[in-house]
NUNUPA-562318 format. One record per residue (C-alpha): x, y, z; residue number from 1. Coordinates in steps of 0.1 Angstrom, whole numbers, plus 5000, padded with zeros to 4 digits. Layout:
REM NUNUPA-562318
<xx = X	yy = Y	zz = Z	i = NUM>
...
END
This chain:
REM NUNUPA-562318
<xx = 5000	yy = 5000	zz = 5000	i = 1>
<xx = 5012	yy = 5034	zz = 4991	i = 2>
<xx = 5003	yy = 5067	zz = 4994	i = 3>
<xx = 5024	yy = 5101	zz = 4989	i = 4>
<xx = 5024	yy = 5105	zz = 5033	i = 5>
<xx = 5028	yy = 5072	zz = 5044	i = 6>
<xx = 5051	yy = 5061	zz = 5013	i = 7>
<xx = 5046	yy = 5024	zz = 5003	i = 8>
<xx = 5045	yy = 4996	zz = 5025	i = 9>
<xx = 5041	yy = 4954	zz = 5028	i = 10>
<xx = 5009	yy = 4943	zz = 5046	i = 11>
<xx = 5008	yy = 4901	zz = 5052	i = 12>
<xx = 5000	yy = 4870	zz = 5072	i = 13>
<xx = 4975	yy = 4875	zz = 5100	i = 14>
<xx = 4982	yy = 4909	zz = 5107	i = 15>
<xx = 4969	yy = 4916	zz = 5069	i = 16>
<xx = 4941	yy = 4896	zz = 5077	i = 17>
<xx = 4934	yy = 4919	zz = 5109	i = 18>
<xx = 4940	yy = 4952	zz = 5091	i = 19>
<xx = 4910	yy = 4938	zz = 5064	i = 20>
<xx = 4888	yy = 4931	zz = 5087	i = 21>
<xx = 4888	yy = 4966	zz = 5101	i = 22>
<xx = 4878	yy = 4977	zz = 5067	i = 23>
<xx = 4916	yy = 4986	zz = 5051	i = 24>
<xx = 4927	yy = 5020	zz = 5049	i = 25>
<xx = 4892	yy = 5033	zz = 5059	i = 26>
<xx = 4888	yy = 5017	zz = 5092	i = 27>
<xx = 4903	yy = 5031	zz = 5122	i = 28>
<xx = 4940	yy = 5024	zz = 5114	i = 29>
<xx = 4945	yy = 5044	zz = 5082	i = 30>
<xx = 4974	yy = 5032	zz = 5060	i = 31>
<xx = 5003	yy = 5012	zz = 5072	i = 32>
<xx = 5036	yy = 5031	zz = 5076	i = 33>
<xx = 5055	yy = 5007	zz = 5081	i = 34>
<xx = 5064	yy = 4968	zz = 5068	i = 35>
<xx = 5048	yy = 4937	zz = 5086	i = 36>
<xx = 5074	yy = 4928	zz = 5110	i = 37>
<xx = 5079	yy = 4896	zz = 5126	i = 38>
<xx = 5108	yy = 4888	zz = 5148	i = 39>
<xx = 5091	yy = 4895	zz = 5185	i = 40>
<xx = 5094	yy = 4873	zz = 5214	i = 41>
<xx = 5073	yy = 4844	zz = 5209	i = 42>
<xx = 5074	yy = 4844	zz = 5172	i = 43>
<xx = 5055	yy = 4875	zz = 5172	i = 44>
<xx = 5042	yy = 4902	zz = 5145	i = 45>
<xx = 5036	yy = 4935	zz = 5143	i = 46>
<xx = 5031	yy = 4965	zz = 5123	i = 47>
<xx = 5021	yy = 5002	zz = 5123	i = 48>
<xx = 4996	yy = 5023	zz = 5109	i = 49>
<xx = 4986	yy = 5060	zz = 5109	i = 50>
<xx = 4967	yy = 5057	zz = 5138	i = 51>
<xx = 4977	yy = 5030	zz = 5158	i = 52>
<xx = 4992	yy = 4990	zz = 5158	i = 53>
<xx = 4982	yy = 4958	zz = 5156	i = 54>
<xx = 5001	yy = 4931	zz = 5169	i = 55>
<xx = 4996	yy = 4892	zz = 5169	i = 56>
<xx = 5009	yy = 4862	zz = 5187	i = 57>
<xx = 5000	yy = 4821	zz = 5176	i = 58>
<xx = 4985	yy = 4821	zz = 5213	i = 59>
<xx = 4968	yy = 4856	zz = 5219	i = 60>
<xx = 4961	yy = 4861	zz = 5182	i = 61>
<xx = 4960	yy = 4899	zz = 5167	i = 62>
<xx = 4947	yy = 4926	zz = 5184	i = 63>
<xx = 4952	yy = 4969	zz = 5173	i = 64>
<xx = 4969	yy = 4990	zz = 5201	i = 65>
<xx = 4966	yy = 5031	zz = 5198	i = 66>
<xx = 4955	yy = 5061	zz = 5219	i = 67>
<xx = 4967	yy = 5069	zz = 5255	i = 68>
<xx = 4963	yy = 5030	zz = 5263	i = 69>
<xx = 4988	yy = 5021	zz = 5237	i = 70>
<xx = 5011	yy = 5051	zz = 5248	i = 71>
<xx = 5011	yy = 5039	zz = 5280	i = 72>
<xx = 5017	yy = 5000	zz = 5276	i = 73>
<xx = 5048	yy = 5015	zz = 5254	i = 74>
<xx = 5061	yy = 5035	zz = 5288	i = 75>
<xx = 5061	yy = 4998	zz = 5304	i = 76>
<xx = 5079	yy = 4980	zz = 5277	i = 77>
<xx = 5054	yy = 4972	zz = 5249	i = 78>
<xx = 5055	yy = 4934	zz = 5248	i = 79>
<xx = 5086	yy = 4928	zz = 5266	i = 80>
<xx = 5074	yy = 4941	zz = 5296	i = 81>
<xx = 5051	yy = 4934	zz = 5326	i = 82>
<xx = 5019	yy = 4938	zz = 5301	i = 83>
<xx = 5030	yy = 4909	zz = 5276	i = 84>
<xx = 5014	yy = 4912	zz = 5244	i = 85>
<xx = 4978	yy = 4925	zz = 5238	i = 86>
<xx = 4949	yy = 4896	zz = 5244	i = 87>
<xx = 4917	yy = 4914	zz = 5227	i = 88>
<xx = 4915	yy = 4948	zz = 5209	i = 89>
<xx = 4906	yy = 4978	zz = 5234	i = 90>
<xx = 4867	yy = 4978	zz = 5239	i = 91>
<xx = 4849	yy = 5005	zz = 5251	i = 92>
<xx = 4817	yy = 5026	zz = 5273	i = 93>
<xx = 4799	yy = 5056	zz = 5278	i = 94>
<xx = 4821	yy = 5057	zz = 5312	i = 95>
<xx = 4856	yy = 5046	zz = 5295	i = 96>
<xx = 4875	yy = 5023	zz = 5276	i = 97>
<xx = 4902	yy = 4992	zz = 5287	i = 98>
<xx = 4921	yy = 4966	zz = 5271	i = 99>
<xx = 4936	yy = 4937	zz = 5278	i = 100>
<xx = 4970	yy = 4921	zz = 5286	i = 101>
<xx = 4989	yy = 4891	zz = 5292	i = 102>
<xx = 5003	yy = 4906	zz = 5326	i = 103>
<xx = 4969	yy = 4928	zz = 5335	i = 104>
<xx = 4944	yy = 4951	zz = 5323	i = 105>
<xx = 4943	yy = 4988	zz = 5310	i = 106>
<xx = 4914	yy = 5010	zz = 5317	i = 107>
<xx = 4907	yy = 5050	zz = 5305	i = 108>
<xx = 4882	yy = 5068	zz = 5323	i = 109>
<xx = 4860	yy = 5093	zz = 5305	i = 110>
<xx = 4872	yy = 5129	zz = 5307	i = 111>
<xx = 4903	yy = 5116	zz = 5329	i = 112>
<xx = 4938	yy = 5116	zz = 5317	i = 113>
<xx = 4955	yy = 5088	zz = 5335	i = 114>
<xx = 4957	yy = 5053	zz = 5326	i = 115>
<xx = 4952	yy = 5030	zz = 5356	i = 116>
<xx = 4967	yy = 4989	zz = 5354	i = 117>
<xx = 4947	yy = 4966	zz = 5377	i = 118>
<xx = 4968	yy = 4929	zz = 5377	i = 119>
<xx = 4974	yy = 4900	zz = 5394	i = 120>
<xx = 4952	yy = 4887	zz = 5423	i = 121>
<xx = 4941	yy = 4923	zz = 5428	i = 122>
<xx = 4927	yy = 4916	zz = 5389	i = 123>
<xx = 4911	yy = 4886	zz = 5397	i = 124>
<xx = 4897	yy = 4896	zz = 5431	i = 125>
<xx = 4883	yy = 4926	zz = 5411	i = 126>
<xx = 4870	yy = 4909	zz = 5387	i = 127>
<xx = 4847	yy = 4884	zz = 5411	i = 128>
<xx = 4828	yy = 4917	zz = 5418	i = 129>
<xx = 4823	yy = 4924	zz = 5382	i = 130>
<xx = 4850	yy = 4943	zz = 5371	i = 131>
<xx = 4843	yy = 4980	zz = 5362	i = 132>
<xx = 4806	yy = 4973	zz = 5356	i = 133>
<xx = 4805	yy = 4956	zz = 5397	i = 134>
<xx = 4794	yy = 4977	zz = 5427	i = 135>
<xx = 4834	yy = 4986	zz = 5431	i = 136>
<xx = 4829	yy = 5003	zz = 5402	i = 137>
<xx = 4864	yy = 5014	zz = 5382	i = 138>
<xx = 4897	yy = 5021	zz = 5390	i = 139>
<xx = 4905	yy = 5054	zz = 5406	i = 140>
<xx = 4948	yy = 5052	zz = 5408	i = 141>
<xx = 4970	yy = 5021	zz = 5393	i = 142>
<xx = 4981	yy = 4995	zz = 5418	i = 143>
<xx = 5005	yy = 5011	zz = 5444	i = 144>
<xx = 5032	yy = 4984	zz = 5459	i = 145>
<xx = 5054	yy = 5008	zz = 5482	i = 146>
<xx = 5030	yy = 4991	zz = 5512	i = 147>
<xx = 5043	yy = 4977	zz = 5546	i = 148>
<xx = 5051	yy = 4940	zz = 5544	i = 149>
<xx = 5052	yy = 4939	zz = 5507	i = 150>
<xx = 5020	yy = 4945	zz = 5499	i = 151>
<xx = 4995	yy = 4966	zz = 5472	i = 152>
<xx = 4966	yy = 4982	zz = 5468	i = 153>
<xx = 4945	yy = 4997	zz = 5443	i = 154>
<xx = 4915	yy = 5024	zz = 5450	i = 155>
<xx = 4880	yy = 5016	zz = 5432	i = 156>
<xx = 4851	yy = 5044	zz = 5430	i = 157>
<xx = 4832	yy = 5024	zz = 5456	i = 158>
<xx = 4862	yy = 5004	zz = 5476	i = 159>
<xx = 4897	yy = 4995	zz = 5478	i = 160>
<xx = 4911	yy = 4962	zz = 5472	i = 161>
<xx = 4945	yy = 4952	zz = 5491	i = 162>
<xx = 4968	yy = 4923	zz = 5490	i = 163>
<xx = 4999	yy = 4911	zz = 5510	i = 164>
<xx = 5016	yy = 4881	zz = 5501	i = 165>
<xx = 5004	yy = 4867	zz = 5533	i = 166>
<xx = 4973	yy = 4876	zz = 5533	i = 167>
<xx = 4957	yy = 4874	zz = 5498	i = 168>
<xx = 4936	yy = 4900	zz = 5486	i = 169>
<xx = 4903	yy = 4914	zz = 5500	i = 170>
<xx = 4880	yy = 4943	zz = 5493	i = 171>
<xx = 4875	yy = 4968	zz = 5521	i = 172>
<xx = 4845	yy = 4997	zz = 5517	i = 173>
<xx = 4820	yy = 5014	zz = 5529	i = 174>
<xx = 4819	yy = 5022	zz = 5564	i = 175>
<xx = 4844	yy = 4996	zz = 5576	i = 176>
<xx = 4866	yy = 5009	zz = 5555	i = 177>
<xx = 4862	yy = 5046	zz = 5565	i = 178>
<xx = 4868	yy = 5030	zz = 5603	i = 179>
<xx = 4899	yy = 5012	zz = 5589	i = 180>
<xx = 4912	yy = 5046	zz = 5576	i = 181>
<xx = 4905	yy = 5064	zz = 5608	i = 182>
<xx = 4929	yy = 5033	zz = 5619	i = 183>
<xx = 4954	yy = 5040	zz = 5600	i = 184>
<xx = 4946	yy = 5019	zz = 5571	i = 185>
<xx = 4973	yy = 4990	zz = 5568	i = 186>
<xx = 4997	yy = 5004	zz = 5596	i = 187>
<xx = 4972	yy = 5010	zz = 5621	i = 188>
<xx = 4965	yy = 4983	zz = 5648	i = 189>
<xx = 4946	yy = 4960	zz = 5630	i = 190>
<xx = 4971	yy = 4953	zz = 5600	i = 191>
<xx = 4956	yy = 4941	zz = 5566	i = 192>
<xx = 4924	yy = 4925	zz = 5560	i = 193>
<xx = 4923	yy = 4886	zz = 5561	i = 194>
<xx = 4886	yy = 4887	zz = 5545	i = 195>
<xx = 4858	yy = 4895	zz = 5526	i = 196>
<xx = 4829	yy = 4917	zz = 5543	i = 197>
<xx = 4803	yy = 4890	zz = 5558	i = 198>
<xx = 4768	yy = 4905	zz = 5560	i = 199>
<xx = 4755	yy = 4872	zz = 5569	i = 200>
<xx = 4753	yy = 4884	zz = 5606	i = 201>
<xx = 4727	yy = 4910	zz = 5597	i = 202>
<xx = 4691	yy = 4894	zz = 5595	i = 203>
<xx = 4669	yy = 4917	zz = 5609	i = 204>
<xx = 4697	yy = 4940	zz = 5623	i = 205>
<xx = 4714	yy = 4948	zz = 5591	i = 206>
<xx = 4751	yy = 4939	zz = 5597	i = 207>
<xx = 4780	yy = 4937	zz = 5583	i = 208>
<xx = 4821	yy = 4924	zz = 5596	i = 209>
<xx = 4854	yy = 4917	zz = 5584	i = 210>
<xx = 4882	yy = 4901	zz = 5596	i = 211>
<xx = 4921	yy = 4917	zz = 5598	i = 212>
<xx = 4956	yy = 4905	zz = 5612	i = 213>
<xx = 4948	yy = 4920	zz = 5647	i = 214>
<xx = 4911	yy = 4925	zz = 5653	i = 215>
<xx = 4875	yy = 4928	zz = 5632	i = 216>
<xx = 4852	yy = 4959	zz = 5623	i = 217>
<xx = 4815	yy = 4955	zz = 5629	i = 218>
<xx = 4791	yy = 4974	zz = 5619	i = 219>
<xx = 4752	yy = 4972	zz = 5623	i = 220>
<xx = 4726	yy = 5000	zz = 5612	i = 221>
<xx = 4715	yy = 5007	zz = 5650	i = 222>
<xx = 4753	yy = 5012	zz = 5669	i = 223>
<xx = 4773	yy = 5023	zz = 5637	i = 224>
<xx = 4811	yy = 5007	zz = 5631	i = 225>
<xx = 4838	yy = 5002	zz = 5656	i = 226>
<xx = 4870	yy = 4985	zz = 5655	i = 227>
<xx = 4875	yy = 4956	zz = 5680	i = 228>
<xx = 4910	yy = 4949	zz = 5685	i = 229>
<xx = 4926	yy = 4910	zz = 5691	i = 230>
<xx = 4925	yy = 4915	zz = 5725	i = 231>
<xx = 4892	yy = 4921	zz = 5731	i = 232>
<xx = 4878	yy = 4902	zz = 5704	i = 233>
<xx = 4889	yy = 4867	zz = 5724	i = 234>
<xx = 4866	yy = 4879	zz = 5755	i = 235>
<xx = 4840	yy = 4891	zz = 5732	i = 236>
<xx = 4838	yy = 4860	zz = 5709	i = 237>
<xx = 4840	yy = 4833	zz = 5745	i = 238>
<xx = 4805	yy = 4854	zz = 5752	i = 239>
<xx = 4792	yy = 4845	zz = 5720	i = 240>
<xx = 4802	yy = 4876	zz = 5696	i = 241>
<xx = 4774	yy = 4898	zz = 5688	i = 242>
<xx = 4749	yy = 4871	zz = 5695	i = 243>
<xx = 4757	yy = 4868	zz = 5731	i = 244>
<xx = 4750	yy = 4890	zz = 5759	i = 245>
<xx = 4774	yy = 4917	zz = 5751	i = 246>
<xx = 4758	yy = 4926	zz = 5717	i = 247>
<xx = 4774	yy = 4950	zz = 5693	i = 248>
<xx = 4804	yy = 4970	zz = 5702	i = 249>
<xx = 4790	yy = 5005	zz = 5706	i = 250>
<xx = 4826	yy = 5027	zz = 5712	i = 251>
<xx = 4859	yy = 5024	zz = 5705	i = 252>
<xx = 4888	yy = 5008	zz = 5726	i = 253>
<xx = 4893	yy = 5033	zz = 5754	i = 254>
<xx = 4915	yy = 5034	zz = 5784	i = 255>
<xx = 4914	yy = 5051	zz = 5822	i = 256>
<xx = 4930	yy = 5050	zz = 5852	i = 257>
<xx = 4924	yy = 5028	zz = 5882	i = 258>
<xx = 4945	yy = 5025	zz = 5914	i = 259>
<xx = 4975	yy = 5039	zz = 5898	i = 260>
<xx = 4970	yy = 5015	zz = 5865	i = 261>
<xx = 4960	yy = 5020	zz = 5827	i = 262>
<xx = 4930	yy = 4999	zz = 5823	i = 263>
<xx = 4918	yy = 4993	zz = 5786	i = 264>
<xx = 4885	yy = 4988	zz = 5780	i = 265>
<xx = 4854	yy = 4987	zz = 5752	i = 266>
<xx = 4819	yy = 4993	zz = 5755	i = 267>
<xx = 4790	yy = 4970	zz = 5743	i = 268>
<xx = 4753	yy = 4969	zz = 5740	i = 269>
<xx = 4750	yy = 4954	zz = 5775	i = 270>
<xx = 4781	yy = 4957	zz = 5793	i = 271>
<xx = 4817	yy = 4964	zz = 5788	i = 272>
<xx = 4852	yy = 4939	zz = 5784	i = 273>
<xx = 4882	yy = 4952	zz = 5803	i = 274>
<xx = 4918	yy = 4942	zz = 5809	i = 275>
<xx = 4948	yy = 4959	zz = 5823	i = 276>
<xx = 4985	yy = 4954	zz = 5805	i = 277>
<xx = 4994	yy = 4920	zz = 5808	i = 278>
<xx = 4959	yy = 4906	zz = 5822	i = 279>
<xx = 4935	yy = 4886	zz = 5809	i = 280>
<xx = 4899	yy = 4902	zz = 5796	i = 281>
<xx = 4873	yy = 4902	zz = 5822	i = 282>
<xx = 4832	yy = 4910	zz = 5812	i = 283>
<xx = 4810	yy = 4934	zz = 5826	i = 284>
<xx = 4782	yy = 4932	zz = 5823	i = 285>
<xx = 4756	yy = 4963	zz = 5824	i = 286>
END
């Protein structure tokens, strides 16, 4: 193909047969402006057009690359880096567009200038809630590893969704996670999540928990959310959790003084547990 811009040019092999079925030089690609090219890891091709790429792989087949999502996968290495080779042309919504990748996915939100990755078990956890079309919604920053203990994290419209080698990865939203930020997020007391949200406990109380390295959130609609640190969580739980007599927590951990010691204690529905350093829990019961 040749015109007086472009020059000429060989188009061939699957990427040809890619190129045609976006309707030649009057789809989206325009003319090639360069030759088919074929010495890429894994016996890849690709080639370049006006407007964009398209590159093809015996495993992945061909897929075009262009716009800020092709710009970006070139700042990370085009196919030798993290990203791997394209695995479906970029698709798009009325809220944004995303593509695909061996190593993870690319998304564009409308009217926003950033490209976001998502990868890995943060991906797949991600994508059990639906991806971008789920109630997490899309990606608000890219995944961010400079976390304590080796771990990441990646912000959502409607959540967040951390991982730690050790502890997998978990959502965390709403109002336990606005109690887990008051916390300190992942370097407060209660470390990194170890689950999901369970809202199983709710029933006619509408309630909600989640588990972390060093203590649970729980939340009902009638005493609000409050952390409940390890310590306290071991007296709580031998009464029976919120079932028991205690209830729901209904303040934070707190501490006072009592014949010259620092005695810890939280408050419940119906009574309080207490411990001073280096004692066991005791319940109290309103």
């Amino acid at each position: 193909y040749y015109t007086p811009k472009t020059q000429s040019w060989f188009v061939q092999g699957p990427v040809g047969d890619k190129w045609a079925q976006g309707k030649w030089e009057n789809g989206d690609l325009g003319f090639p402006a360069g030759d088919t090219f074929c010495r890429l890891k894994d016996e890849g091709c690709f080639q370049t057009f006006q407007n964009g790429s398209i590159y093809w792989t015996k495993d992945k087949g061909a897929a075009k690359v262009g716009g800020p999502i092709g710009d970006y996968w070139g700042t990370q290495g085009w196919e030798l880096g993290w990203l791997g080779f394209p695995t479906g042309d970029e698709g798009s919504s009325d809220r944004g567009s995303w593509q695909t990748y061996e190593g993870g996915n690319l998304y564009l939100m409308k009217d926003t200038e950033d490209v976001r990755a998502v990868r890995g078990d943060i991906l797949a956890r991600w994508g059990e809630h639906g991806y971008e079309n789920g109630d997490l919604g899309w990606p608000l920053t890219g995944e961010f590893c400079d976390l304590r203990d080796g771990g990441c994290a990646t912000q959502f419209e409607n959540g967040s969704i951390y991982w730690t080698p050790e502890t997998g990865a978990h959502v965390v939203r709403g109002r336990i996670r606005d109690v887990w930020a008051e916390k300190g997020w992942e370097n407060g007391y209660l470390g990194y999540p170890t689950s999901e949200e369970d809202c199983s406990i709710g029933g006619e109380t509408d309630a909600c928990f989640q588990t972390f390295q060093f203590g649970s959130i729980y939340w009902s609609r009638a005493t609000g959310p409050y952390a409940v640190p390890g310590t306290i969580m071991k007296a709580w739980g031998a009464e029976g959790y919120e079932r028991g007599d205690l209830g729901f927590p209904v303040s934070d951990l707190r501490y006072g003084m009592r014949d010259g010691a620092k005695v810890f204690f939280q408050e419940f529905e119906h009574g309080f547990v207490e411990y001073t350093q280096g004692n066991t829990p005791s319940v109290v019961m309103k």
